[in-house]
N, C-alpha and C positions, 0 to 999 in steps of 0.2 A: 371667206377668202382662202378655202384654203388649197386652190390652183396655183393663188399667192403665196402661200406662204410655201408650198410645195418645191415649188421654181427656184425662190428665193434659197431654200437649203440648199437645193442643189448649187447654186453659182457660190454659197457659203462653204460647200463641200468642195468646189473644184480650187478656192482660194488658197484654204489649208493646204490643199498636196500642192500647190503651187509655193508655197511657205509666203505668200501672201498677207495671211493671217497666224496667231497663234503663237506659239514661242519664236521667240526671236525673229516677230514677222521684219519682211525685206529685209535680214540681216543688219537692221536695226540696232540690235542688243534689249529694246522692249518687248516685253506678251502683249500682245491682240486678241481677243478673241470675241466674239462675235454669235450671240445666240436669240434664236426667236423664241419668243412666249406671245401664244394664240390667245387671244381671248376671247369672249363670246359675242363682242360688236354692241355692244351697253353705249348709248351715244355719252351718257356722263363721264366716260373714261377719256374723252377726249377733252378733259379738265386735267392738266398735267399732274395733279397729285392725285386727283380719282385713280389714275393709268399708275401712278407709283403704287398707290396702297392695293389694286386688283394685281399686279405685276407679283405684291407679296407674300399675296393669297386670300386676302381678306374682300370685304364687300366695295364697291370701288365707290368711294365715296369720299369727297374732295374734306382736305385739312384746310385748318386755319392756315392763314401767310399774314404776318411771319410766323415761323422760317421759312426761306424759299426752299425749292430742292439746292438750290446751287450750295444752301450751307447745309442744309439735313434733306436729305432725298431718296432715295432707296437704300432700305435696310440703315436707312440712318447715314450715311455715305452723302457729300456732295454731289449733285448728279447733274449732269444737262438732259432735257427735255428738248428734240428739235423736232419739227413736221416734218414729215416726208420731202414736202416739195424746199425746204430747203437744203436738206442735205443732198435732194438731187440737183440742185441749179449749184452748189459748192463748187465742185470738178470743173463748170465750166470758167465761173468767175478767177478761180485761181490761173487757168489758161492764160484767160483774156483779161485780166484784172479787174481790180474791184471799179475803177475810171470806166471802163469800156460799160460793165452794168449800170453802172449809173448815170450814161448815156441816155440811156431808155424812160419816159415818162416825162416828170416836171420837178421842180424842185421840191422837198420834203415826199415828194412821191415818186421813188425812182426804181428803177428795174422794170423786172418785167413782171406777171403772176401770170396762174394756170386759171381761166376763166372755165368750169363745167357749166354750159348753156343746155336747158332743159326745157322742158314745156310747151307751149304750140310753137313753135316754130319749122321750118321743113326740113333741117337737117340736124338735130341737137348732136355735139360733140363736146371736146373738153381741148380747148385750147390754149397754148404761152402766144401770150400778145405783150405788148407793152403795157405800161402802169398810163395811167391818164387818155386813154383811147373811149371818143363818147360812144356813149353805150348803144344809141344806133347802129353806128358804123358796122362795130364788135358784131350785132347778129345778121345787119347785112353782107358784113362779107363773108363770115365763115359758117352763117345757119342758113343762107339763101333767104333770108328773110324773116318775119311773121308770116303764121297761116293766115294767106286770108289776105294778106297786104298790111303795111304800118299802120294802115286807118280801121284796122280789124283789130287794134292792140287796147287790151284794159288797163293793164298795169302792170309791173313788173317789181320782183321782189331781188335787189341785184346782188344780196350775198347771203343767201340759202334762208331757210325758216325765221332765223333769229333775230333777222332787219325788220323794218317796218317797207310797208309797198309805196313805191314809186306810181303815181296815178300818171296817165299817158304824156297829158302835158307838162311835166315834166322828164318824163325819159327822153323827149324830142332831142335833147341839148346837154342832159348832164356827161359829166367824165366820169369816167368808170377807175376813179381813186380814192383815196382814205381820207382826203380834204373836201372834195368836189360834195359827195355821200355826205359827208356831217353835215355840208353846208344845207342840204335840204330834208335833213332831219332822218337818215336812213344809215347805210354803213355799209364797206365792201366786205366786210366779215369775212367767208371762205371762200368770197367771189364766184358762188353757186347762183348761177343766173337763172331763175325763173320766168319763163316769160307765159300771162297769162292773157288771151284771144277773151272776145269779147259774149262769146257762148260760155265763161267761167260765171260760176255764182260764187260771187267772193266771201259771202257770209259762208256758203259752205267751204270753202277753201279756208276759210279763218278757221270754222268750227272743227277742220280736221287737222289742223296744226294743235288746236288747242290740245284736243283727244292726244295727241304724238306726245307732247310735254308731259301732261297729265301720268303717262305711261314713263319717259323715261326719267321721271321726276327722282332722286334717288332717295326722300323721305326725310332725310337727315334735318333741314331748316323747315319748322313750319311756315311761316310765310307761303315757301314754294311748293310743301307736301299741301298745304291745303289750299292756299290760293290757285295752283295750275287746276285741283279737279272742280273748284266752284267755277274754274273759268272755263273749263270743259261745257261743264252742264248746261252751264248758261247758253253758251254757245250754243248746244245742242235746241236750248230753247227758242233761240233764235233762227235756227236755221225749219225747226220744224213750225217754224210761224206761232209758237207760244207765248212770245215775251211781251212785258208790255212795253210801254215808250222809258219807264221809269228807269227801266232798267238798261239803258243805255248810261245813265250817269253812274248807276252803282257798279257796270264793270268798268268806266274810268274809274272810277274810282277803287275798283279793286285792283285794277292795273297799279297802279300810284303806290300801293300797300306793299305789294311783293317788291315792286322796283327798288334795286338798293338794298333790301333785307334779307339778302344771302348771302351766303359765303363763297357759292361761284356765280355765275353769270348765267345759269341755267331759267332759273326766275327774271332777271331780265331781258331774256330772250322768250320767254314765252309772254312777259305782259305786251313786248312791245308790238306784235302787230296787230 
């Protein structure tokens, strides 16, 4: 990122002369001040204490909780941890108030989220839609469709790697929210929509997720240093037509081992699809 991050100094640089930021930003009477630290794109860091202890300097590899950061978090400091897409959607709810956001969606699931639609579809982009919009609709109107047509659809994985896949009939009809998702055993997670056509080989699409884990595993839990590379292999056995039938219950079952016996959610994101 680092066009990103580039950019971003710059509009950090035009704030300062602006006294926007920094001593006495808006003549406030508080310091502001405002600095990037790049890191190298490790998906573990996007575990909010992995991202504190790489921010420190060390290997970015998630703490125990408790303590949260909010009481011990960087440099030992109370800290807040937000995502991007909340402190961009912040500006506007203050405008419009927090009522006007909450408009949008259904009850317990309200606002709006930034939907990234990827995969066969004819137009993939990255959209704010409302919360509770069924996932149909979502890629017909803003992907043009599936390639191929709806009836060309395999299955869809509706919040990035780390959900389980949505099989066709039920994408037909689910809502693309954090209730709707649990209710069918899946999750809107980063709201990273996958969408896979019916030319997908899903063992091999599993078996390259597996490989992905395996990789950004960060070693610390065994569970998930060594369950994510048996569940690699296996996979690998599976997709090169090696495995026997047996071995369908022993990676349930190896799934079942890692799930829950981590310290972050890295390991149940890989057992689960």
């Amino acid at each position: 990122f680092y066009n990103e991050a580039s950019n971003l100094q710059v509009a950090i640089n035009e704030a300062y002369k602006e006294g926007l930021i920094g001593k006495n930003a808006c003549g406030s009477g508080y310091d502001f001040d405002v600095y990037i630290h790049r890191g190298a794109g490790a998906y573990i860091c996007g575990e909010e204490t992995a991202l504190i202890e790489s921010i420190e300097g060390k290997a970015g590899k998630p703490r125990l909780k408790p303590p949260f950061p909010a009481d011990v978090g960087l440099f030992g400091c109370p800290t807040t941890v937000a995502n991007v897409e909340t402190v961009a959607v912040a500006p506007t709810i203050l405008r419009r108030t927090g009522k006007w956001f909450a408009g949008f969606g259904r009850p317990r699931n309200a606002g709006t989220k930034l939907f990234c639609i990827s995969g066969h579809v004819n137009n993939p982009c990255t959209v704010e839609e409302e919360m509770s919009i069924p996932l149909k609709e979502l890629i017909e109107k803003h992907c043009g469709g599936v390639r191929g047509g709806w009836d060309n659809l395999l299955g869809i994985i509706p919040g990035g790697s780390s959900v389980p896949v949505l099989p066709r009939h039920i994408c037909d009809d689910v809502l693309m929210d954090f209730d709707a998702l649990r209710d069918v055993q899946s999750g809107l997670g980063t709201a990273a929509v996958i969408v896979m056509d019916k030319s997908t080989d899903i063992v091999s699409a599993i078996s390259r997720l597996s490989a992905f884990y395996k990789h950004e595993s960060c070693g610390q839990c065994t569970p998930c240093r060594e369950g994510t590379s048996w569940l690699a292999n296996m996979m690998q056995r599976f997709e090169n037509g090696e495995a026997l039938p047996r071995e369908i219950d022993m990676i349930e079952e190896l799934s079942r081992e890692i799930e829950g016996h981590t310290i972050c959610a890295l390991g149940d994101a890989a057992a689960w699809p």
